[in-house]
Structure formats: structure tokens, C-alpha cells
LODOGU-695336 format. One record per residue (C-alpha): x negated, y negated, z; residue number from 1. Coordinates in nm, 4 decimals, padded with zeros to 6 digits. Example, Ala and Ser with C-alpha at 12.3 -4.5 7.8 and 13.67 -1.06 7.14 Angstrom:
! residues 2
{pt {-01.2300 00.4500 00.7800} 1}
{pt {-01.3670 00.1060 00.7140} 2}
! end
This chain:
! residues 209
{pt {18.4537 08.4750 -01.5959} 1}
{pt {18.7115 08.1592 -01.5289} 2}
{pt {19.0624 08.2967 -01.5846} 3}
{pt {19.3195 08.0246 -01.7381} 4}
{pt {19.6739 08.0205 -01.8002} 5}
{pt {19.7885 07.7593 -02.0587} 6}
{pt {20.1446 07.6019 -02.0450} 7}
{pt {20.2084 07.3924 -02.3480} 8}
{pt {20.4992 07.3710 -02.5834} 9}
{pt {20.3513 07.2928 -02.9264} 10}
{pt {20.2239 07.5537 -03.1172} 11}
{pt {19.9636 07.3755 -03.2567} 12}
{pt {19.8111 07.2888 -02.9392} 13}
{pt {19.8280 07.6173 -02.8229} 14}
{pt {19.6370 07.7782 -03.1126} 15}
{pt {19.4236 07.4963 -03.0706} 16}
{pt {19.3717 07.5700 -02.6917} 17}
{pt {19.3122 07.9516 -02.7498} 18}
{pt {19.0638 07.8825 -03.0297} 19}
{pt {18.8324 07.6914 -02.7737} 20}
{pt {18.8734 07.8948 -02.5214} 21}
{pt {18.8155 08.1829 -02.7453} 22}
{pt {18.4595 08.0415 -02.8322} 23}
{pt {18.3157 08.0867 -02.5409} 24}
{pt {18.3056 08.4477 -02.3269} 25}
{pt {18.3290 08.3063 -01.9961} 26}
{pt {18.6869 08.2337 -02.0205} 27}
{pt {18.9438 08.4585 -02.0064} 28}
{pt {19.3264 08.3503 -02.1144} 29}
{pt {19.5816 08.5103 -01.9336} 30}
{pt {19.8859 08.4026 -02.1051} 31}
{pt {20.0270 08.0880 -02.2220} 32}
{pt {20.3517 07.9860 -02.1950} 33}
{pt {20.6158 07.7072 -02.3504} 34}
{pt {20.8762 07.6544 -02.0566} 35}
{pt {20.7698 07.5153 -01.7221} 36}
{pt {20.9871 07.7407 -01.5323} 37}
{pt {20.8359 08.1014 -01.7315} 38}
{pt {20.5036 07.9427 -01.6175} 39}
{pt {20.5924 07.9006 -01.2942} 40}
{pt {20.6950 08.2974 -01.2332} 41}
{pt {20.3288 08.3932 -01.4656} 42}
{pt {20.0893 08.1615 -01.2658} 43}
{pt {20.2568 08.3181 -00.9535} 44}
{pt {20.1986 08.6823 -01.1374} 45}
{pt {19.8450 08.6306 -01.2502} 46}
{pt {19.7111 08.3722 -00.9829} 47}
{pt {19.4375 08.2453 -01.2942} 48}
{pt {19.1441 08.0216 -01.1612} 49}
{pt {19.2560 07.7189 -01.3797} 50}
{pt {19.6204 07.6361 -01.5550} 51}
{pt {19.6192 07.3843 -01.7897} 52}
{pt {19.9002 07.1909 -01.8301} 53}
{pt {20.0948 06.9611 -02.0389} 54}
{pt {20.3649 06.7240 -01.8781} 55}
{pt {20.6187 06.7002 -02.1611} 56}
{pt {20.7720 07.0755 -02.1422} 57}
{pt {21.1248 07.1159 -02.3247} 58}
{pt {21.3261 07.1812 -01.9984} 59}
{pt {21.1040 07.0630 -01.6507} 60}
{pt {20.8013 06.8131 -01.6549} 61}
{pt {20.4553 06.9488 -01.5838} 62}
{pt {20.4076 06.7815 -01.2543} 63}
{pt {20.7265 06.9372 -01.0955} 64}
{pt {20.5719 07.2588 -01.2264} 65}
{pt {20.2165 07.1180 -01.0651} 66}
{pt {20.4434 07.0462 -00.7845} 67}
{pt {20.6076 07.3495 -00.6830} 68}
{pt {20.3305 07.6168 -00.7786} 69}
{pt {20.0395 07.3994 -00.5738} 70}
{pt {20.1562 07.5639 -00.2578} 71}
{pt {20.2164 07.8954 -00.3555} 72}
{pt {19.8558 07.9448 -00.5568} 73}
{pt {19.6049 07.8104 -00.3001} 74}
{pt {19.3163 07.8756 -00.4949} 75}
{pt {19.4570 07.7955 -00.8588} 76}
{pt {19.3230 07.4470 -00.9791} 77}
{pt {19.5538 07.2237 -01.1976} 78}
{pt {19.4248 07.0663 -01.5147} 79}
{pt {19.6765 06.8344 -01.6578} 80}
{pt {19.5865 06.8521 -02.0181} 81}
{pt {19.8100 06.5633 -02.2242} 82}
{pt {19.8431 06.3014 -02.4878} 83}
{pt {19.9958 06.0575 -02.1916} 84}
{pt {19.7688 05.8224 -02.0511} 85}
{pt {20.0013 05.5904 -01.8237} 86}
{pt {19.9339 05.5042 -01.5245} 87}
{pt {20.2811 05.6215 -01.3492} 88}
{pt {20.2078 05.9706 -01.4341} 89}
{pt {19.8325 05.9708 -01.4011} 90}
{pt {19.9063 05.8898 -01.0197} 91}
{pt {20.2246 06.1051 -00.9952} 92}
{pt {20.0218 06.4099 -01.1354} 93}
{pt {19.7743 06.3502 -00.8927} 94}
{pt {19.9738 06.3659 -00.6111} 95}
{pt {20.1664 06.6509 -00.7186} 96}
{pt {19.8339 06.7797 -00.6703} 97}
{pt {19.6653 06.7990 -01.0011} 98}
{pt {19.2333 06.7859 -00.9698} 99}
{pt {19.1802 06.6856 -01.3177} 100}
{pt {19.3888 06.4633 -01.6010} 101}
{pt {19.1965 06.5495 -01.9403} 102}
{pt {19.3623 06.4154 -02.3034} 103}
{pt {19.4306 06.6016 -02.5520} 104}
{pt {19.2033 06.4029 -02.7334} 105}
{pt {18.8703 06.5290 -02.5962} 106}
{pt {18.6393 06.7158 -02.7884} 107}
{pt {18.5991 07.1086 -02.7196} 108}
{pt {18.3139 07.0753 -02.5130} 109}
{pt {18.4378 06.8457 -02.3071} 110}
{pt {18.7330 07.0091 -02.2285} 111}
{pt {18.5534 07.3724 -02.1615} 112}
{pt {18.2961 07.1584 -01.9684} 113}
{pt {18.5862 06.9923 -01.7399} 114}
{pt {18.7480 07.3278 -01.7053} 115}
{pt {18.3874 07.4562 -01.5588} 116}
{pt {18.3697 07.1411 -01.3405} 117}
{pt {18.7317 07.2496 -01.2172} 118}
{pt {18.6735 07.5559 -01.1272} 119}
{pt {18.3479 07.4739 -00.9709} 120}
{pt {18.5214 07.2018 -00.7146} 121}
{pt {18.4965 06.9008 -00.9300} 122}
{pt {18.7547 06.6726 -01.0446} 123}
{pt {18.7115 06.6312 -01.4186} 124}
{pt {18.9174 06.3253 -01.5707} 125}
{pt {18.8524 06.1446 -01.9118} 126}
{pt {18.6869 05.8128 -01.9297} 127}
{pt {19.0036 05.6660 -02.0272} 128}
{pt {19.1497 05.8052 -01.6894} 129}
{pt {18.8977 05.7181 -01.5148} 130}
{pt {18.8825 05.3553 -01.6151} 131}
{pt {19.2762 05.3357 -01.4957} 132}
{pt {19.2213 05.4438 -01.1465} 133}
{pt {18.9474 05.2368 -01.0916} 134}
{pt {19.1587 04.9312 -01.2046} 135}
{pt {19.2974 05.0220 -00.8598} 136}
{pt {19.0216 04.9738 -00.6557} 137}
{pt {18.8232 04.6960 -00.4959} 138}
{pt {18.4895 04.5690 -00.5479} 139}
{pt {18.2310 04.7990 -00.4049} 140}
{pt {18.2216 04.7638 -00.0696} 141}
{pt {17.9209 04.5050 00.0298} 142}
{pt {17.6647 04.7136 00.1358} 143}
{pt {17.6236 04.5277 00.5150} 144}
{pt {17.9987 04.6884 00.5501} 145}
{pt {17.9179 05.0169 00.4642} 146}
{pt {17.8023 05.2823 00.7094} 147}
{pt {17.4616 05.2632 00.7867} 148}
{pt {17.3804 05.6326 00.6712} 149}
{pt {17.5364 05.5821 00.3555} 150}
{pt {17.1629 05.4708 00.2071} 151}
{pt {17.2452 05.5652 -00.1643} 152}
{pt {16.9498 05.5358 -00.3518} 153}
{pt {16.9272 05.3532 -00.7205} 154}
{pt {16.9732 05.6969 -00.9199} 155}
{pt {17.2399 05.7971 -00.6999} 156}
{pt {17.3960 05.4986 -00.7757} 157}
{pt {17.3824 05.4945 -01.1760} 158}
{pt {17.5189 05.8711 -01.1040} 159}
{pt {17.8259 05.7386 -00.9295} 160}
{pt {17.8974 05.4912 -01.1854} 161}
{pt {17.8447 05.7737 -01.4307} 162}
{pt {18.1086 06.0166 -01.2410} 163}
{pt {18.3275 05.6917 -01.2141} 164}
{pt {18.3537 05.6590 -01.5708} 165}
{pt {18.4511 06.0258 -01.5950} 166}
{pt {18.1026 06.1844 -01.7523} 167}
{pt {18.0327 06.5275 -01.7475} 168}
{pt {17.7325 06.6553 -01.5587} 169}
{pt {17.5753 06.7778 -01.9420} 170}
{pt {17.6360 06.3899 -02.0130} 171}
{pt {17.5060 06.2641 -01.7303} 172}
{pt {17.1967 06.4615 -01.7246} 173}
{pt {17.1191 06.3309 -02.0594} 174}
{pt {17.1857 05.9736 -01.9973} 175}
{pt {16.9865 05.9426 -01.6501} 176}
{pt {16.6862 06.1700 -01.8273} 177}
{pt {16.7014 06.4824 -01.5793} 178}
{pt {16.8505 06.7859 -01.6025} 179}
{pt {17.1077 06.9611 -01.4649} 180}
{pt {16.9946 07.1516 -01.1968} 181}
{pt {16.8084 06.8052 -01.0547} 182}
{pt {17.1847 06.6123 -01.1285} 183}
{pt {17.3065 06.8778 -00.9202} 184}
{pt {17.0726 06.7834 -00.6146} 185}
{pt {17.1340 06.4444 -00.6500} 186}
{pt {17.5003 06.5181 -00.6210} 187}
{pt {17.4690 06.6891 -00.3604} 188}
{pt {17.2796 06.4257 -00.1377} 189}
{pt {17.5478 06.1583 -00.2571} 190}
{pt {17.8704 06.3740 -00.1165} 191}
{pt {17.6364 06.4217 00.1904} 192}
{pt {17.5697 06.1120 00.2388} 193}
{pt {17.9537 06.0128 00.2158} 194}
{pt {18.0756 06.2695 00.3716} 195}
{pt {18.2673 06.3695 00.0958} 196}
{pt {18.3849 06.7031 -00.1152} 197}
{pt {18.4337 06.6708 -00.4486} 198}
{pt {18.3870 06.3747 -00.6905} 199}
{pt {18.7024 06.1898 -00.6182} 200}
{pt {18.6534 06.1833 -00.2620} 201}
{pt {18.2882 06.0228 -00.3043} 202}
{pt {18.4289 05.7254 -00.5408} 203}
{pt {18.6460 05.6761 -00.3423} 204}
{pt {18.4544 05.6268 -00.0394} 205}
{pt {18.2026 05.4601 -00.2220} 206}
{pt {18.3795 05.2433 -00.4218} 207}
{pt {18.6559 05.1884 -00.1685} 208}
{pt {19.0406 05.2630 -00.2407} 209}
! end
């Protein structure tokens, strides 16, 4: 059971938000609220696995909220859940500490599949997203200039271009023909091999900053 706490102002979205996380039993909602600083006193009451959260609240933005509360909930994960897809507050979210920048957009699944990936250490962030950030970095690194036990192999490679463009693992296991459990191993030889964490962390050192 993944816990969540939504904070969004529009009703809509909220009964939108609590439908979809309604349709599925391994989510539990803890409370949603409409003001960024009531959801800053409830996420520090319930603690929830995963708040999403939009940035244009009625009286503080979302990333102050993401701001503040990141320190004081260690082991709460921040989805950033909005219609905004500029770059100034893709990167500002980010850094306020925000692992995952989903639009409102995004079908059902994908957003219960990103809250999953969340909660399981991944960064989940739409294609759209993802496309923006890598604007920002270089040409892959030339492989002489890598290290030498960074040996990713073909697959691993269409993976990473896969997680680059912000798939899921569902659609990624469809796409490369294996399934999830064998996506998973993959995975996990690619952040070994990089010496990395969590998805970000592995483009990032593959693909260079």
C-alpha cells in the first residue's frame, strides 16, 4: 500500500486525482488539500510515501511547499503533478527537490505507474520533460572518454534512451520485447555499471550533464 497526499487547488483535478487513485487498491489517499501552507502542516502530520503536487496554489507556489517540507519528511517523495511545462520551473522544482515532474496531461496509467516508479526509487518524468532536460546536455560522451567499466551493452543502451525519453518500465518492456522482471535486471546492471542510484543519476552519467 503507497500512501499519497494530493495538494491541488481545482476541484476538478482533485476528483479527477481521487478517481484514479481510487481504481486501484494499492493506493491509499490520505488527504488532499487546496492551500500550500494546510499541506505543509498535513504532509508533516501524515508523513504519506508520495505527495503530489501542483505548483500554481492560490497563496504559496508548489516548489516553496516542495522546498520547505523536503527536509522535514526524509522519506516522502515529491511528484510535481502540473499543466506547466517550462523549463524555469521544471529545473527550479527539481532542485527544490522534487524526483518526478508528471503533466496533468498523462493518461491514468501513466500517472499510477510513475507514482509506483516514485515510490520504488525512480524518477518518473513525462516525455515532454524529459525531452527539455536533455536539451541541456551534451552529446553522449565518446565512448574512448568514458570509464573503461562502463561497457553498456546494445540493450542497455536502447533502455537508456528509453528512460531518457521518460518511458515507463510497462512501456519499455513492451517496446524492447522482454518483460518486466528481465527490464528490471537490465536496469540494474546499467546503474551498476555507472555507479549510479536512480534513473536520473544514470542519464546523467551516461549521457553527460
Amino acid at each position: 500500500m503507497i500512501s499519497v497526499f494530493i495538494v491541488e487547488d481545482r476541484v476538478e483535478q482533485q476528483i479527477y486525482l481521487r478517481a484514479i487513485l481510487g481504481s486501484d487498491h494499492n493506493f491509499e489517499l490520505l488527504g488532499i488539500a487546496k492551500y500550500g501552507h494546510e499541506a505543509q502542516k498535513q504532509i508533516l502530520k501524515y508523513q504519506p510515501d508520495v505527495v503530489m503536487i501542483d505548483i500554481g496554489l492560490p497563496d504559496i507556489s508548489g516548489i516553496d511547499v516542495v522546498r520547505n517540507m523536503k527536509p522535514l519528511c526524509e522519506n516522502t517523495k515529491f511528484m510535481v503533478l502540473t499543466v506547466h511545462e517550462e523549463d524555469e520551473n521544471v529545473f527550479e522544482a527539481l532542485k527544490a527537490g522534487a524526483q518526478s515532474y508528471i503533466v496533468k496531461k498523462s493518461k491514468p496509467y501513466q500517472i499510477l505507474d510513475g507514482i509506483r516508479e516514485l515510490h520504488a526509487g525512480e524518477s518518473p518524468i513525462s516525455s515532454c520533460i524529459a525531452v527539455k532536460l536533455l536539451q541541456y546536455f551534451p552529446s553522449k560522451i565518446p565512448e574512448a572518454e568514458q570509464s573503461a567499466d562502463v561497457n553498456v551493452t546494445p540493450k542497455e543502451k536502447d533502455i537508456l534512451d528509453l528512460l531518457a525519453k521518460g518511458h515507463s518500465y510497462l512501456e519499455i518492456s513492451s517496446l524492447c520485447y522482454i518483460s518486466v522482471k528481465t527490464l528490471k535486471w537490465h536496469i540494474h546492471n546499467i546503474y551498476r555499471k555507472l555507479h549510479a542510484n536512480n534513473r536520473t543519476e544514470a542519464l546523467n552519467k551516461y549521457f553527460g550533464r
